[in-house]
C-alpha positions in Angstrom: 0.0 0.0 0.0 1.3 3.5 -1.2 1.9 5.9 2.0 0.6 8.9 1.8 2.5 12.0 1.1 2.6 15.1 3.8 2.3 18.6 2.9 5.1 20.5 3.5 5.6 21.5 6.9 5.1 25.6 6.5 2.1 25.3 4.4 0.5 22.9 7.4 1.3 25.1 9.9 -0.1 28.1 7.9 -3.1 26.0 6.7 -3.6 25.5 10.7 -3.5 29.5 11.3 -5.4 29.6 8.7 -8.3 27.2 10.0 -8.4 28.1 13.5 -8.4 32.1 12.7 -11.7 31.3 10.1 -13.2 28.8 12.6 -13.2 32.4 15.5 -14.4 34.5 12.7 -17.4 32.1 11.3 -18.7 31.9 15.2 -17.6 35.9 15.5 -19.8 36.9 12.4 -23.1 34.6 13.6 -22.9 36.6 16.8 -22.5 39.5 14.9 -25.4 38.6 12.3 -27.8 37.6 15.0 -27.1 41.0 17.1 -27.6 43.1 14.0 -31.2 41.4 13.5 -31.9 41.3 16.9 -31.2 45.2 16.5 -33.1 45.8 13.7 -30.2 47.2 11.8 -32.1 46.3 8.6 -33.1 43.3 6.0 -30.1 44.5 3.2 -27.2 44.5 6.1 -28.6 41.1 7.6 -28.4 39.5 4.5 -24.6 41.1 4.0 -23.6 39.5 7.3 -25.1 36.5 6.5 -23.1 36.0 3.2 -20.2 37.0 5.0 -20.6 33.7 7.2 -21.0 31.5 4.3 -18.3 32.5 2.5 -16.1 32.1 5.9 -17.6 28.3 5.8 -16.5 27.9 2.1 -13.2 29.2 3.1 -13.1 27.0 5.9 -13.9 24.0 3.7 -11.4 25.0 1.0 -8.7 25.2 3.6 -9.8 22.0 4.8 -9.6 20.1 1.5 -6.0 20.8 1.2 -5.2 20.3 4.8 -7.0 16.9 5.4 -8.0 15.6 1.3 -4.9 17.2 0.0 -7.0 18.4 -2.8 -5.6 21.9 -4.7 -9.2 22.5 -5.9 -9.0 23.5 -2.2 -6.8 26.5 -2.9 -9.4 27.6 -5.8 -12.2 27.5 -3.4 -10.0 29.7 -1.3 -9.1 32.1 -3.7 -12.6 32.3 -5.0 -13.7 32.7 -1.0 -11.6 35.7 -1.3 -12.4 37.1 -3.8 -16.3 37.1 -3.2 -15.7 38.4 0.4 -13.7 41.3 -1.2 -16.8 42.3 -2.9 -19.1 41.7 0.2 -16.5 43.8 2.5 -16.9 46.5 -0.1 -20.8 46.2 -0.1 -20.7 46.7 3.7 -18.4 49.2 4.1 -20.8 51.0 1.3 -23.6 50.6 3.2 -22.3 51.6 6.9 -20.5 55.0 4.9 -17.4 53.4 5.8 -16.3 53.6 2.1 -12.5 55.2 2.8 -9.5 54.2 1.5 -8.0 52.8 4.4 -10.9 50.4 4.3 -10.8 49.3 0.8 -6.9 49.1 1.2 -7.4 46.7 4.0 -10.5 44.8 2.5 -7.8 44.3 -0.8 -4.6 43.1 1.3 -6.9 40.7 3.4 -8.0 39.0 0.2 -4.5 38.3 -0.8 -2.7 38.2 1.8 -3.8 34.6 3.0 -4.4 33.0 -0.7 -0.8 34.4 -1.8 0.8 32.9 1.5 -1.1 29.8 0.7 0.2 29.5 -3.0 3.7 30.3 -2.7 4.0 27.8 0.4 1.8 25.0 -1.8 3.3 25.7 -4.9 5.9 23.0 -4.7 3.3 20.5 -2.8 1.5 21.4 -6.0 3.8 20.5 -8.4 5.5 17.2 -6.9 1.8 16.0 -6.6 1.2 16.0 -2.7 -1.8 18.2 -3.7 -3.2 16.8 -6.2 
């Protein structure tokens, strides 16, 4: 029987950080959804927060497909987590009046940030096959 092949041993421990961090934000952002219908803070922002925890779940589960399947359509799902919550962090901060530059700036480098990390550290695990 073939043994199976680890991932390298800084893209584990990133995929970790990773996981835990998105696991504290998921929970974070129900609290946060259920206070701002609880407050009334209306139907358009509920819904916002509400896509913001399911794309933390699908970036949870993309991270989780390379850490435990060793699948790189993991990394896609990630990037395309990203991506999406770029566009829903912009929403928000359009709809609070939040819409500086400092914000967008920050709403871009956190949707690169952890997908670039994750490719250059994968990108060997990538090509020798461990993520297949």
């Amino acid at each position: 029987m073939e043994e199976k092949k680890k991932l390298a041993t800084g893209l584990t421990v990133w995929l970790w950080i990773v996981f835990i961090i998105n696991i504290i934000t998921t929970l974070l952002a129900v609290v946060g959804t259920i206070g701002a219908s609880a407050l009334g803070l209306g139907g358009a922002y509920v819904v916002v927060c509400v896509l913001s925890v399911i794309l933390e779940i699908v970036l949870i589960v993309g991270v989780a497909m390379m850490l435990f399947a060793h699948k790189k359509a993991g990394f896609f799902v990630v990037v395309a987590a990203a991506v999406l919550g770029l566009v829903v962090n912009l929403v928000t901060y359009n709809m609070t009046g939040d819409f500086t530059g400092a914000n967008i700036a920050k709403s871009i480098i956190s949707a690169v940030v952890a997908p670039l990390i994750i490719y250059l550290l994968a990108k060997k695990d990538m090509e020798n096959g461990v993520l297949a």
